[in-house]
NUBA-190163 format. One line per field, with one value per residue (C-alpha): residue in three letters; y, z, x. Coordinates in steps of 0.5 Angstrom, whole numbers. Each point is the difference from the previous one (the first is absolute). Layout:
<sites>
residuo	[ALA/...]
yy	[Y/...]
zz	[Z/...]
xx	[X/...]
</sites>
This chain:
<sites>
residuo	[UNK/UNK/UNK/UNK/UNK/UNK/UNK/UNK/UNK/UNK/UNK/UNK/UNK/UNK/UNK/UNK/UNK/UNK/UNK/UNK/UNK/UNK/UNK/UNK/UNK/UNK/UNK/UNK/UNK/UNK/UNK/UNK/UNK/UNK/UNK/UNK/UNK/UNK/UNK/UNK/UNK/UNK/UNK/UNK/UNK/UNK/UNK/UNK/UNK/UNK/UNK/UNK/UNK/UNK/UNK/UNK/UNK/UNK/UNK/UNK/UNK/UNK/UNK/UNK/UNK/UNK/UNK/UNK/UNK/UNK/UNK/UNK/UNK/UNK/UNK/UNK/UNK/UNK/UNK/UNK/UNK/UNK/UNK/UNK/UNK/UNK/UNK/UNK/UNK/UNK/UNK/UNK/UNK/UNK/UNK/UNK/UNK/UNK/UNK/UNK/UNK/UNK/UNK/UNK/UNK/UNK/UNK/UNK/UNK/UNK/UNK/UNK/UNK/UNK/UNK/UNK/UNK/UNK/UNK/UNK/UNK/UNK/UNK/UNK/UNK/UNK/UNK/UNK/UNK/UNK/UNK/UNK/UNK/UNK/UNK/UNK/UNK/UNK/UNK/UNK/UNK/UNK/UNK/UNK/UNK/UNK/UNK/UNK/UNK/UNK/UNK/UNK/UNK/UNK/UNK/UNK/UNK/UNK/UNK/UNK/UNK/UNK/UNK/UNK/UNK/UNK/UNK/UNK/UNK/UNK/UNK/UNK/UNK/UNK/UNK/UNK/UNK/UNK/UNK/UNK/UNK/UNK/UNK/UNK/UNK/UNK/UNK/UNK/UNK/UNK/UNK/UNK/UNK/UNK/UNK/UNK/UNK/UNK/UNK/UNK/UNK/UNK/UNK/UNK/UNK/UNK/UNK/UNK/UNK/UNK/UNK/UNK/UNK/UNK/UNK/UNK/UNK/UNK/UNK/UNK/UNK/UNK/UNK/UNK/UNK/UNK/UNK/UNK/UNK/UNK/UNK/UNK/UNK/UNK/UNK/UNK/UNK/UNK/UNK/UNK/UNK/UNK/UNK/UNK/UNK/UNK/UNK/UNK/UNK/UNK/UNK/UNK/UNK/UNK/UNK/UNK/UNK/UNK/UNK/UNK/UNK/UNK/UNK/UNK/UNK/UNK/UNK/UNK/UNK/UNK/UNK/UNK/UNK/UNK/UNK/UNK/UNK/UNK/UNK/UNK/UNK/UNK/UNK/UNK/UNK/UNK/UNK/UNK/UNK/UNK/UNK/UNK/UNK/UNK/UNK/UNK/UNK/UNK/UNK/UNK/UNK/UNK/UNK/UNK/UNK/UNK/UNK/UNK/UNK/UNK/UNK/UNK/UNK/UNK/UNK/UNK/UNK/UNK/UNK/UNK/UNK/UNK/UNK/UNK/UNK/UNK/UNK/UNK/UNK/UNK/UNK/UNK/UNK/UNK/UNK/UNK/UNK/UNK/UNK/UNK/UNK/UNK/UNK/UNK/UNK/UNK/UNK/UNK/UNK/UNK/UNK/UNK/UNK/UNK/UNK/UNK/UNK/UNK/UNK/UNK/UNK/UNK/UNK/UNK/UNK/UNK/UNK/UNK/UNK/UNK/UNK/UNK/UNK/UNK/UNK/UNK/UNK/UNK/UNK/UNK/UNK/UNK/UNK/UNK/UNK/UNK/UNK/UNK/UNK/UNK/UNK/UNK/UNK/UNK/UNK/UNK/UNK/UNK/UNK/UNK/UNK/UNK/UNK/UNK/UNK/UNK/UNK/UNK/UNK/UNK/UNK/UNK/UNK/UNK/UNK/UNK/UNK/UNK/UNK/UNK/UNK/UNK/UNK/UNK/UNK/UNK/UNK/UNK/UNK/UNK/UNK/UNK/UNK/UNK/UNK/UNK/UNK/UNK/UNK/UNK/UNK/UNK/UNK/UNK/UNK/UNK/UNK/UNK/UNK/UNK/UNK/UNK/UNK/UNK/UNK/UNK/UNK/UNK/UNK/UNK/UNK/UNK/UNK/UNK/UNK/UNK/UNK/UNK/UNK/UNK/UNK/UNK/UNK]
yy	[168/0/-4/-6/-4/-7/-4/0/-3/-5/3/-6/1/0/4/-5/6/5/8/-4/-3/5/5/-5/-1/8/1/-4/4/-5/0/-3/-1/-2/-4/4/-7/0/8/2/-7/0/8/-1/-6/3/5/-6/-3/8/2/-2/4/6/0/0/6/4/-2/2/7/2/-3/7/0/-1/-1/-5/-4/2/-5/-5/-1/2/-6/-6/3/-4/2/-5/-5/-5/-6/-6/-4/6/-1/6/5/-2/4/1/-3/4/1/4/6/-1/3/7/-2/-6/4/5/-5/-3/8/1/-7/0/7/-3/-6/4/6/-5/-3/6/3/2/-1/3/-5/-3/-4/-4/-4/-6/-2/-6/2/-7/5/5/3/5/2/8/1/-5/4/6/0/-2/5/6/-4/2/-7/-1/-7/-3/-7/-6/-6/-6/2/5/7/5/5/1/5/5/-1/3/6/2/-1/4/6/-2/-1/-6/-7/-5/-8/-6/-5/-7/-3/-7/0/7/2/5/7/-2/4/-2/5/2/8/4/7/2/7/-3/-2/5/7/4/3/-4/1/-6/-6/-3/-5/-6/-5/-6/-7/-6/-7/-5/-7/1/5/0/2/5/3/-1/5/6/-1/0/4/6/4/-1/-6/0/-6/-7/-5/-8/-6/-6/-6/-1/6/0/2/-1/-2/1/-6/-4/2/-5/-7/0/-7/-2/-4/-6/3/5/7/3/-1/5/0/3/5/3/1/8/3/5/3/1/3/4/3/3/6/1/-3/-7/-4/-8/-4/-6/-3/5/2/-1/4/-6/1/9/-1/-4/4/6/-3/-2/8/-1/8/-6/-5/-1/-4/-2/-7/2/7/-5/-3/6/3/6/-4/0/-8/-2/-3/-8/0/4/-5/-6/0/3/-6/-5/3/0/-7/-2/-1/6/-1/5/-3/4/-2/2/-1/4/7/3/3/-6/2/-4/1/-2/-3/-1/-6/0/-4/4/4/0/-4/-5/-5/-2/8/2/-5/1/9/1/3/8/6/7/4/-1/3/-6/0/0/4/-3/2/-3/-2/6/5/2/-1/-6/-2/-7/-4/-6/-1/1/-5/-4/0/8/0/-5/5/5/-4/-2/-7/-5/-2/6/-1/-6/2/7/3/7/3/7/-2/-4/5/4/-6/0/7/-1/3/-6/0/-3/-6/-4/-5/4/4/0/-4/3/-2/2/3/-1/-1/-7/5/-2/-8/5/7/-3/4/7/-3/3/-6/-1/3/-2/6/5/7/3/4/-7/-1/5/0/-8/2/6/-2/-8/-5]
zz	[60/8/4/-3/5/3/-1/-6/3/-7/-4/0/-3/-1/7/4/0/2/3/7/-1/-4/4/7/-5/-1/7/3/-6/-6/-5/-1/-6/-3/-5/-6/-3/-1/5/-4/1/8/1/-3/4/6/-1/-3/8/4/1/7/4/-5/-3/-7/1/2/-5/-4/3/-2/-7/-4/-5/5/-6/-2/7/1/-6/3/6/-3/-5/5/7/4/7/5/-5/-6/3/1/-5/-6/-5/-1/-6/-6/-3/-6/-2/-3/-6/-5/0/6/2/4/6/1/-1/5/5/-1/1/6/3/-1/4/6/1/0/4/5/0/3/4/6/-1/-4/-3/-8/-2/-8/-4/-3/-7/-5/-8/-1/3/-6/-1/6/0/-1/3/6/1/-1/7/4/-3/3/6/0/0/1/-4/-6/0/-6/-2/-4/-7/-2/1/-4/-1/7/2/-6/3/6/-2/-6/6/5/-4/-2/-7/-4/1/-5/1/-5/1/-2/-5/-3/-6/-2/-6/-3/0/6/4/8/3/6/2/6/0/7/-1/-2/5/5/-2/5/1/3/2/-2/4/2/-4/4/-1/-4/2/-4/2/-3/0/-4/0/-9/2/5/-6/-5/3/1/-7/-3/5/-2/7/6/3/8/3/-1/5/-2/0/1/-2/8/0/1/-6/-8/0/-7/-4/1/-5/-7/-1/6/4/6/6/1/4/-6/3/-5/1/1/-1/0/-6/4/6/-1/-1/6/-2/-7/4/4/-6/-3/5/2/6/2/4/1/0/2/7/2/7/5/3/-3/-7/1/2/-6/-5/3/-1/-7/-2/1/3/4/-1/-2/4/-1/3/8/-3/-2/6/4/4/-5/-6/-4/-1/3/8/-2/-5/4/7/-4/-3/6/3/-5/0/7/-1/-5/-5/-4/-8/-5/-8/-6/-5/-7/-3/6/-2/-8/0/-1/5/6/5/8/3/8/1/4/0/-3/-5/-7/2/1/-7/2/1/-6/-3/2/-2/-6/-4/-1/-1/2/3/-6/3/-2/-9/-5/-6/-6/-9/-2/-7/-2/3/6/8/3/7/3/7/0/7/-4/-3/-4/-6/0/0/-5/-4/1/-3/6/1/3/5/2/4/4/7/-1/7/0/4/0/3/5/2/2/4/3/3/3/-7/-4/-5/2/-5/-1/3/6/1/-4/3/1/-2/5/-3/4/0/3/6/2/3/6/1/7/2/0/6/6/6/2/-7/-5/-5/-1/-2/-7/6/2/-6/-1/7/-1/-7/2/7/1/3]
xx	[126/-1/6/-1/-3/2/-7/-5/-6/-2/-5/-5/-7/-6/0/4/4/-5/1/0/6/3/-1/2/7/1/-1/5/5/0/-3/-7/-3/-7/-2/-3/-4/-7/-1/-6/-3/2/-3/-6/-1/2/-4/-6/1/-2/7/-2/7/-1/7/-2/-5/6/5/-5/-1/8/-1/2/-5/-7/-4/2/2/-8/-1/3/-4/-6/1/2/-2/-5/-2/1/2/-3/-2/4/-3/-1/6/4/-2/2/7/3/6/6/1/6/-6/-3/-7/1/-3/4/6/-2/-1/7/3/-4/1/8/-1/-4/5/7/-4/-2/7/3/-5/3/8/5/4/-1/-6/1/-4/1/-2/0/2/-4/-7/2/-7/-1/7/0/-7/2/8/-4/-5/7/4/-6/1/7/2/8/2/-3/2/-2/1/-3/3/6/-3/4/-4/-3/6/-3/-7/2/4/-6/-5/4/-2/-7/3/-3/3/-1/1/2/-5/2/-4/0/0/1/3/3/-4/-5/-1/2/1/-4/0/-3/0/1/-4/-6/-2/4/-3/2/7/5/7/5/0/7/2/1/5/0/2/-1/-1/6/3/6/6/-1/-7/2/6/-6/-5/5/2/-6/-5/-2/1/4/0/1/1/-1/-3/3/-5/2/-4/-2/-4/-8/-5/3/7/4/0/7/5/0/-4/-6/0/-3/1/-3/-5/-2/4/5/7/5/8/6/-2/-5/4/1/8/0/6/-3/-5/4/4/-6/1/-8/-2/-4/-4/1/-7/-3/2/4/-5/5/7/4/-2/0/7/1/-3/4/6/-2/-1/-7/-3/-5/-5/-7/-5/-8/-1/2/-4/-6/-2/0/-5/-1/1/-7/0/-6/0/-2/5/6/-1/-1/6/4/-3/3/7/0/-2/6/-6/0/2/1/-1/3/-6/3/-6/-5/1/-4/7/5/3/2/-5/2/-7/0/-4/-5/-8/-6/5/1/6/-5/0/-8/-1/3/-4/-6/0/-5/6/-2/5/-4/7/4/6/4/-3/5/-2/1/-2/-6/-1/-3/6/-4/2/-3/2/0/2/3/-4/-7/-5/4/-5/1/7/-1/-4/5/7/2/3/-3/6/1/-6/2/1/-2/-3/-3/5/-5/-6/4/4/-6/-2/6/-1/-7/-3/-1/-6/-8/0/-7/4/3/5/7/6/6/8/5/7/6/7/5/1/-7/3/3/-4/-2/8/-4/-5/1/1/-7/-4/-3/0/5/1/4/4/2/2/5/2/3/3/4/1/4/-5]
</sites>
């Protein structure tokens, strides 16, 4: 790996962690990071809305494999821009056997974030990913492995197959993945499989295999994954239930407060020493944006710590500018709030969800939205009754999900993260009943994010961020 850096900027999708920030992040010599949820869907979008600033055509333009990057415009790109009141074009979802283009689009997506990330500096970009998002693993890491992308980072699930991804696909090998399927039996069929050379036909020197960290929230998981993985694993970054987007369920019987929030306990507090005695580094996660929490990480034997709230708000953060103020005035205000819904997210998992007006957190907004699932990112794939795939969300038309086997009270409460997190990043989907409304993710931390204003400004930079962190206040 390169020197361990002192900061990981958080990973936090779909496009809240945007080449921008990754790039703001690296330049200051820590680690940025983007988020690889939904990149396809993102590029052709941006690409749907002109590429007004030309970033995307450049990018394009050092994809190794022209012809293909020349498919992708030509597809999704519109001079000048569709119109505002035109929905975006229809994609397919993911599927185990996804169609070629759709495969393709995910290759050079990935290319087109992490090239962008670091552009113009020398320092490391990574790539964040869910294990929950399984369908687009191997062409998405794929696209940011011909970018040269340094770090790949997972969490959502026990990734223990990603380390021999890396090492097949960084000789251009095929790479094959588990997918997990409810149901499944004996002798089905659950493997997805991507051969690099398919797609990549001319000669290419082998890509540097970048190094593997996996996101965890316990020092059993942590010893399990270098147990079990089929590869190296290089580092691990250590979240906690304070942390923004999913967290990991609590550990045993799930109870909630009075106010309906998981409750955590003593058996989730993760065994630092543990942690150390496993010999490979780690981050701590989760309310750790300031001086006092890295000097206490350090002490602890952590190499640093991972940072997304403070990141989220930022400048170059890709979360839209209505949102990012309006809550930046609500916790200059003492007002802002940050619920962890345990029933929001189609993954189970826990699901932190800033509260803000006009936004999927809104009950009567919520339950206003026709329910439609047209991304898919977040489908289970499940056996049908005749042995073949089909796949379903929990956030769908309660009467699909019926159809497809699916319990009505896994339906309850169910937001469509997909489309609202496309919202979220000014590319929300044109409905006949208007745009899609966004569902902002954000950690505990967001109370005091106000600490990284400069006196007298009402925005700051990542640069301040990483000033305050590393430097006392």
């Amino acid at each position: 790996m390169h020197s361990l850096p002192t900061i990981i900027q958080g990973g936090m999708g779909a496009g809240v962690s945007d080449w921008r920030l990754a790039n703001a992040v690296s330049s200051q010599g820590q680690l940025g990071v983007v988020s690889g949820t939904a990149l396809d869907v993102i590029l052709a979008r941006r690409l749907q809305m002109g590429d007004p600033d030309g970033h995307m055509r450049r990018a394009l333009d050092h994809f190794p494999v022209p012809a293909m990057a020349d498919r992708v415009w030509r597809q999704y790109y519109r001079a000048g821009g569709k119109l505002a009141t035109k929905p975006f074009v229809p994609m397919p979802s993911h599927a185990k056997e996804p169609p070629r283009d759709l495969a393709e689009l995910c290759i050079v997506a990935n290319f087109v974030e992490v090239y962008l990330a670091r552009e113009g500096h020398g320092g490391p970009v990574g790539i964040n990913y869910l294990e929950k998002i399984q369908m687009p693993h191997l062409p998405s890491i794929y696209g940011a492995m011909l970018a040269s992308v340094s770090y790949v980072l997972m969490g959502a699930g026990i990734p223990v197959k990603i380390p021999g991804v890396l090492d097949r696909l960084a000789t251009h090998d095929p790479a094959t993945y588990p997918l997990y399927v409810a149901g499944a039996q004996e002798g089905d069929d659950t493997t997805m499989r991507f051969d690099p050379r398919a797609f990549v036909t001319d000669d290419l020197p082998p890509l540097k295999r970048p190094a593997f960290l996996a996101i965890v929230s316990s020092h059993v998981l942590a010893a399990t994954l270098i147990k079990r993985s089929n590869g190296v694993v290089n580092g691990f970054v250590v979240e906690g239930p304070t942390a923004g987007g999913h967290n990991a369920p609590p550990r045993g019987k799930l109870q909630l407060t009075n106010g309906g929030e998981p409750v955590y306990g003593e058996r989730d507090v993760v065994d630092l020493e543990k942690m150390r005695a496993l010999g490979v580094p780690f981050w701590l996660a989760g309310g750790h944006g300031d001086h006092e929490r890295l000097a206490a990480a350090r002490a602890a034997g952590a190499a640093g710590v991972q940072v997304g709230t403070a990141f989220a708000f930022c400048e170059e953060s890709g979360l839209r500018a209505d949102y990012k103020h309006a809550l930046l005035a609500k916790a200059k205000a003492g007002t802002a709030r940050v619920f962890t819904d345990p029933v929001a997210s189609p993954t189970s998992f826990p699901f932190k969800v800033a509260q803000l007006e006009d936004t999927m957190s809104d009950q009567a907004v919520y339950e206003a939205r026709t329910r439609v699932c047209d991304l898919g990112y977040l489908r289970e794939a499940y056996r049908t009754d005749a042995g073949t795939l089909g796949y379903r969300c929990s956030s769908e038309p309660v009467s699909a999900y019926l159809a497809k086997g699916g319990a009505s009270e896994d339906t309850v409460g169910r937001k469509c993260i997909c489309n609202a997190l496309m919202a979220n990043i000014a590319l929300g989907q044109v409905r006949g009943r208007g745009l899609e409304r966004g569902i902002v993710t954000s950690g505990d931390d967001l109370v005091s994010v106000t600490r990284f204003l400069p006196p007298g400004a009402t925005s700051y930079t990542a640069a301040d961020v990483i000033a305050r962190i590393l430097k006392p206040a």
